[in-house]
C-alpha positions as CSV (number, residue, x, y, z in Angstrom):
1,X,192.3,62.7,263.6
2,X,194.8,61.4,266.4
3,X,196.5,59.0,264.1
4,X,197.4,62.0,261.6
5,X,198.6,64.2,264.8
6,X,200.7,60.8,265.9
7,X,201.6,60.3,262.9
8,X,203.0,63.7,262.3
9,X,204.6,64.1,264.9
10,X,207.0,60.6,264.9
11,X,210.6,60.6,265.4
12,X,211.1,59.6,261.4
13,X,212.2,63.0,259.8
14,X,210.2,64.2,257.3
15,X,211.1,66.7,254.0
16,X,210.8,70.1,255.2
17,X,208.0,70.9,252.0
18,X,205.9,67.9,252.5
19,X,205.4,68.6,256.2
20,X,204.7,71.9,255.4
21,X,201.8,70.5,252.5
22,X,200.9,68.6,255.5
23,X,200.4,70.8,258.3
24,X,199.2,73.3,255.9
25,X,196.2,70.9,254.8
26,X,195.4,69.6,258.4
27,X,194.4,73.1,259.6
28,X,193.1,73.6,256.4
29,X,190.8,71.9,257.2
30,X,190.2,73.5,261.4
31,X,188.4,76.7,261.1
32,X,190.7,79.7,262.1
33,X,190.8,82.9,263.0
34,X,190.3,86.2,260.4
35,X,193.8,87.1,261.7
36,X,195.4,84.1,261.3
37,X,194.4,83.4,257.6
38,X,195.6,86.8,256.9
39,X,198.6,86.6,258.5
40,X,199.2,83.1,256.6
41,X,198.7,84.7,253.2
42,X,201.0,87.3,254.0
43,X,203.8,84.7,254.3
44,X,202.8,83.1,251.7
45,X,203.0,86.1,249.5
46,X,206.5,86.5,251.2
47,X,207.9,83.2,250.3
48,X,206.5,83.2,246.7
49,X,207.7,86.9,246.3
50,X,211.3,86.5,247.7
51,X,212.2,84.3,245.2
52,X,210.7,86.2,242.1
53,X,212.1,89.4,243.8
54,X,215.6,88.0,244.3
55,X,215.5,86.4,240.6
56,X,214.3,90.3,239.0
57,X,217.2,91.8,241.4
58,X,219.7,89.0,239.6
59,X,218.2,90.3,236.4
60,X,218.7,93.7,237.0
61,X,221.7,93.6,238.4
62,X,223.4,92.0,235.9
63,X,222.8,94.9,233.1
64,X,225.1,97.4,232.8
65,X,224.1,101.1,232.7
66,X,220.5,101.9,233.8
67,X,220.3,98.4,234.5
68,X,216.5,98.2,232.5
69,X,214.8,95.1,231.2
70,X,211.9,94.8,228.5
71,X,209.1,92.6,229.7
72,X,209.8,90.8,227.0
73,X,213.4,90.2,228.0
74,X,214.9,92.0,224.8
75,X,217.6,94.3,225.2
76,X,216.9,98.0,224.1
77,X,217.6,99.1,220.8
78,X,220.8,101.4,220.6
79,X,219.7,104.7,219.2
80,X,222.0,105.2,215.8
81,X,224.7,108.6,215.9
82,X,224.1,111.3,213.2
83,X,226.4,110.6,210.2
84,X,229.1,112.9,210.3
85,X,229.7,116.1,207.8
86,X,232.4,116.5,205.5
87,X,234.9,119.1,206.5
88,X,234.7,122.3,204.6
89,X,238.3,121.5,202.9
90,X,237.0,118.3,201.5
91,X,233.5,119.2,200.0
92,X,235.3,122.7,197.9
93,X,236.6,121.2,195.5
94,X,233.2,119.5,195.0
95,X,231.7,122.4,194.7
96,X,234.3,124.4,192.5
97,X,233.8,121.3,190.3
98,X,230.3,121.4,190.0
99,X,230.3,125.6,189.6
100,X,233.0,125.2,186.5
101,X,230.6,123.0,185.2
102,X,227.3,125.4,185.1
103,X,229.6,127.6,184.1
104,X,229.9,125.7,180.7
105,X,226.6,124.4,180.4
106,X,225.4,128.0,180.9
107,X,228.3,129.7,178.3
108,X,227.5,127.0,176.0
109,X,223.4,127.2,175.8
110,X,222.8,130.2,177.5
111,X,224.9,133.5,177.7
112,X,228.0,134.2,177.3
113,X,230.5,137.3,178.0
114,X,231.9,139.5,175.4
115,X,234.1,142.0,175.5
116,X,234.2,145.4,173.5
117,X,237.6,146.0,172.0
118,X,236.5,148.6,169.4
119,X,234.8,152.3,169.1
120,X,232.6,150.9,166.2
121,X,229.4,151.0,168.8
122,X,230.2,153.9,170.2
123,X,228.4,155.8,172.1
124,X,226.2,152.5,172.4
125,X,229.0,150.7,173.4
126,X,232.5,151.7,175.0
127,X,235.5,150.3,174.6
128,X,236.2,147.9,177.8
129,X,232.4,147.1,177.8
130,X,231.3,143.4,178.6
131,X,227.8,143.1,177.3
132,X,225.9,139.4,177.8
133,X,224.8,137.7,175.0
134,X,222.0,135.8,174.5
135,X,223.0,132.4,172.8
136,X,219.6,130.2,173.7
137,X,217.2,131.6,171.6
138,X,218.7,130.7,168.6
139,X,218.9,127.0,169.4
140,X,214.9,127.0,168.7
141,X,215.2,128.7,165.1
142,X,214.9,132.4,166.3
143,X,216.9,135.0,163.9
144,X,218.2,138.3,164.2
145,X,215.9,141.2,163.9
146,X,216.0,144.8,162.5
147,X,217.3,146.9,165.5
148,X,219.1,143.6,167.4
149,X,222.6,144.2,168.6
150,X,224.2,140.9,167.1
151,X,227.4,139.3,168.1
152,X,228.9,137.0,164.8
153,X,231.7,135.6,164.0
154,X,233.8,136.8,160.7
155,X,232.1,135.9,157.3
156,X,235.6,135.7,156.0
157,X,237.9,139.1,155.7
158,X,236.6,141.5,157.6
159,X,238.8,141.0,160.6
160,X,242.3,139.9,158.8
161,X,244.3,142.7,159.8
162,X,242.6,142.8,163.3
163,X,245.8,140.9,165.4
164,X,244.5,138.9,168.5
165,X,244.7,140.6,171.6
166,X,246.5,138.7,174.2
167,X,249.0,139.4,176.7
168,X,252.9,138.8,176.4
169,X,252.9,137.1,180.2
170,X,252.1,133.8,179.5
171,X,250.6,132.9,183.0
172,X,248.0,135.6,182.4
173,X,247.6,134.3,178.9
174,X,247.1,130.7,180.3
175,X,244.1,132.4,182.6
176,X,242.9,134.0,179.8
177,X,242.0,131.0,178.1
178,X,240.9,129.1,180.9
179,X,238.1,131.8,181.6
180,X,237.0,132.6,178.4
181,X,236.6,128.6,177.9
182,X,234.0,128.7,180.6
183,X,232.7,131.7,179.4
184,X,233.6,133.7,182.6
185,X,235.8,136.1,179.7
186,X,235.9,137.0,176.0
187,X,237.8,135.0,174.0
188,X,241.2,136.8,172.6
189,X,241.9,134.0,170.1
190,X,238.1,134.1,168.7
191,X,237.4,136.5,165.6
192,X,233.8,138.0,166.5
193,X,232.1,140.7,165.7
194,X,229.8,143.4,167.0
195,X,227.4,145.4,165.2
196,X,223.8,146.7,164.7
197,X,221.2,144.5,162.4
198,X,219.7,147.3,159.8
199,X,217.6,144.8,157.3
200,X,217.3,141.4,156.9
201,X,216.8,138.8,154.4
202,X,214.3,139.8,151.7
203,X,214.8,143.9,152.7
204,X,216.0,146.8,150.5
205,X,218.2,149.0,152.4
206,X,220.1,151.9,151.3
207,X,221.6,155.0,152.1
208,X,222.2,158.4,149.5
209,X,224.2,161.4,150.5
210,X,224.0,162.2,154.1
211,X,221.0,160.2,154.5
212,X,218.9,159.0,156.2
213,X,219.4,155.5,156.0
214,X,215.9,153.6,154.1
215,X,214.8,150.0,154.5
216,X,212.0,149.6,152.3
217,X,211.7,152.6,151.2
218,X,211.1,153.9,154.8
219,X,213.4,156.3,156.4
220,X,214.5,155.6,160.0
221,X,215.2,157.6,162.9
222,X,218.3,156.9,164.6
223,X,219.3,159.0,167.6
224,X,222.0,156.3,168.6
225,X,224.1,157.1,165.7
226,X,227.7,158.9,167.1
227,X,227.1,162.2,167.6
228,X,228.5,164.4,164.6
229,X,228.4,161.7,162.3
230,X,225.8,161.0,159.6
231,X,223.6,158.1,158.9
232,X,225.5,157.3,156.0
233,X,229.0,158.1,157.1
234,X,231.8,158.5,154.6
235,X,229.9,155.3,152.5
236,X,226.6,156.2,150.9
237,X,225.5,152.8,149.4
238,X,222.7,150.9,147.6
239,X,220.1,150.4,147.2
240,X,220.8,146.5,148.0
241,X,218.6,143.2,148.3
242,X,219.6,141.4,151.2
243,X,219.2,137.6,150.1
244,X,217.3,135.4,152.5
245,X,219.3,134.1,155.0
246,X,221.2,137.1,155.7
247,X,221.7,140.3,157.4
248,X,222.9,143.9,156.8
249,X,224.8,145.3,159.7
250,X,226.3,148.7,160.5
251,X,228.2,149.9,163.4
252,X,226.5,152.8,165.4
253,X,229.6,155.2,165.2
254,X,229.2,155.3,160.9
255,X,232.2,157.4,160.5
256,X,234.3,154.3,162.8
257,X,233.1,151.3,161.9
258,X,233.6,148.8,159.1
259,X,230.3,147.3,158.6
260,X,228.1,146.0,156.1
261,X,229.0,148.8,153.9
262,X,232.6,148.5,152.8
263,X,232.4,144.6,152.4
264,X,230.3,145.0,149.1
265,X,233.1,143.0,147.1
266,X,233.1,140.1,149.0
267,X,230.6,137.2,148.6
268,X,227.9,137.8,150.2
269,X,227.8,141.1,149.4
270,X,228.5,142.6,152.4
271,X,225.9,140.7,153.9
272,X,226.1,138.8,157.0
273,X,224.9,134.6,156.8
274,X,222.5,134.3,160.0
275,X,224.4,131.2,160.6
276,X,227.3,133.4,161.7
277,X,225.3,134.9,164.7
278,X,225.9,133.5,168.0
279,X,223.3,135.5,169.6
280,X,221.6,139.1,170.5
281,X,223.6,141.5,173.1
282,X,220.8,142.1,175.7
283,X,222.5,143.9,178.5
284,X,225.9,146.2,179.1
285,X,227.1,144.0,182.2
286,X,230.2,145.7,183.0
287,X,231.4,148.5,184.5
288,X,228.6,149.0,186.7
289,X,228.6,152.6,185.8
290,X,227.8,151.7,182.1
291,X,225.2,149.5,183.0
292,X,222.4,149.1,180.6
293,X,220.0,147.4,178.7
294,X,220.0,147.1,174.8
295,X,216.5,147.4,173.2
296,X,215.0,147.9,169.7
297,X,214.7,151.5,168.8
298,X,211.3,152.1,168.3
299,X,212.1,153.0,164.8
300,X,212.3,149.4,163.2
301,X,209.1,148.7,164.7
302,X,207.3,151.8,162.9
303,X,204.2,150.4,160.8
304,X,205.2,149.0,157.0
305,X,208.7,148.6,157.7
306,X,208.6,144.7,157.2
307,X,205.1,144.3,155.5
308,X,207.2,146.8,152.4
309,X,209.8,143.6,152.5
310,X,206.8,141.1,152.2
311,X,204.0,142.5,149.9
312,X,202.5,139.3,149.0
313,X,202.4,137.6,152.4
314,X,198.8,138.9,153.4
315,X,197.3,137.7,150.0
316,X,199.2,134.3,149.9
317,X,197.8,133.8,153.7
318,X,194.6,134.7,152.7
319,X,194.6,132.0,149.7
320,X,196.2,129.7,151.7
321,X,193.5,130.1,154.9
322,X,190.6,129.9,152.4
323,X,191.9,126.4,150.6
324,X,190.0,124.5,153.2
325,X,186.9,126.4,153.1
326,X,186.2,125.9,149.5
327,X,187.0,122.5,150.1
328,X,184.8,121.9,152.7
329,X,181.8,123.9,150.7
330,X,182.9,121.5,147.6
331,X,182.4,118.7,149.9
332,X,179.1,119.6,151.9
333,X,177.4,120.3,148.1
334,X,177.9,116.9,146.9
């Protein structure tokens, strides 16, 4: 014990942290007090802690901003900033780009305008009138009907002395056919016609006197005629067989319209190809205060208009539905 104190004590200097180990392990060894062992590991804590705390202070202090750390020593991500929007300016002609183009699309496939430039429809249709025509349906094989208000385009002379309707200022011509090649106006330059489907291919439709008008041997009632006119106008006709594939139109104002009726030279007839229609006028768009809707008189759907047109249909269905019947009785016998 005495040569360790001696020892320790000598006039060699010592380094500071082995002298420390040293004394630290001699009264290690002594038994001490409850204070002084707690008052030891407080310093200790304080030495160990001081430099860990100064390091962490180094740390922190060397970040800019909030000056955080990760415990795993990574920096923070950076949160991202929301994209910016296009000015107003830069996304309209975007979207007057992809409007034109629906416009198209829709007055190619689906409707289109037309205007009314004639009193033949009258009091059906004014003059001014833009009706919407329905051009989809017959894209999957539908055809005009008895009662259909049908828009078509000229079988070949019944509009040669109609001149086009445009206007002498050329900027509003130039309009003109801008809109009307989107279909947001008629057409000036396009030869089309409107009128009222009466019979259809395989019907027999005529008119004698002052009427009425037959299909099939089947008068109809027409209350949209023009008031004071008569159902066969000035032009009492037929009877005529309307070939397959055709249509016999008149205009609702009789004693105003060339229709069907005073075409009876031409080829056709005076009949109408379906291939000519561009599709059924379902509503009077325009003005507002003429707004209306354009159904089938009840009329054309009055019982043995179209079975008169078709009298062996129901006994050539019922031959044709009973062919695999007597097949299959044949068969089960054998």
């Amino acid at each position: 014990m005495g040569d360790l104190v001696i020892g320790a004590r000598s006039g060699a200097p010592e380094p500071e942290g082995a002298g420390s180990r040293t004394v630290r392990s001699t009264e290690s060894a002594q038994p001490s007090e409850p204070g002084e062992d707690g008052s030891a590991a407080g310093a200790a804590g304080d030495s160990d802690g001081g430099g860990s705390g100064s390091e962490a202070a180094r740390l922190s202090g060397g970040k800019g901003g909030d000056g955080s750390v990760s415990s795993s020593g990574e920096e923070p991500e950076e949160t991202p900033e929301p994209p910016k929007q296009r000015s107003f300016w830069k996304e309209l002609p975007i979207l007057i780009g992809i409007a034109l183009i629906l416009a198209l699309v829709i007055k190619t496939f689906f409707v289109q305008a037309f205007s009314i430039p004639s009193g033949s429809m009258e009091n059906t249709l004014r003059i001014g009138d833009r009706v919407l025509v329905d051009k989809l349906t017959p894209w999957f094989g539908a055809e005009p009907e008895r009662g259909d208000v049908v828009v078509f385009q000229d079988p070949g002379g019944w509009l040669n002395d109609e001149p086009a309707q445009q206007s002498s200022n050329s900027l509003v011509r130039s309009m003109q056919n801008v809109l009307s090649f989107i279909g947001l106006m008629p057409s000036a330059n396009e030869k089309d016609l409107i009128k009222r489907v009466i019979a259809v291919g395989g019907d027999t439709v005529e008119c004698q006197g002052d009427g009425p008008v037959k299909v099939n041997g089947l008068a109809l009632n027409e209350p949209y005629i023009f008031p004071g006119n008569t159902p066969c106008g000035d032009k009492p006709f037929g009877p005529v067989k309307v070939p397959q594939g055709r249509i016999w139109v008149m205009g609702d104002h009789r004693g105003d319209s060339l229709d069907s009726r005073f075409h009876q030279d031409q080829p056709g007839g005076g009949t109408v190809p379906v291939g000519n229609v561009i599709g059924r006028a379902f509503v009077v768009a325009w003005p507002i205060s003429d707004w209306s809707t354009l159904p089938v008189p009840d009329t054309f759907g009055q019982k043995g208009l179209a079975a008169a047109a078709m009298p062996l249909a129901p006994p050539a269905a019922g031959a044709a539905a009973a062919l695999p019947v007597v097949w299959w009785l044949r068969r089960s016998r054998r």
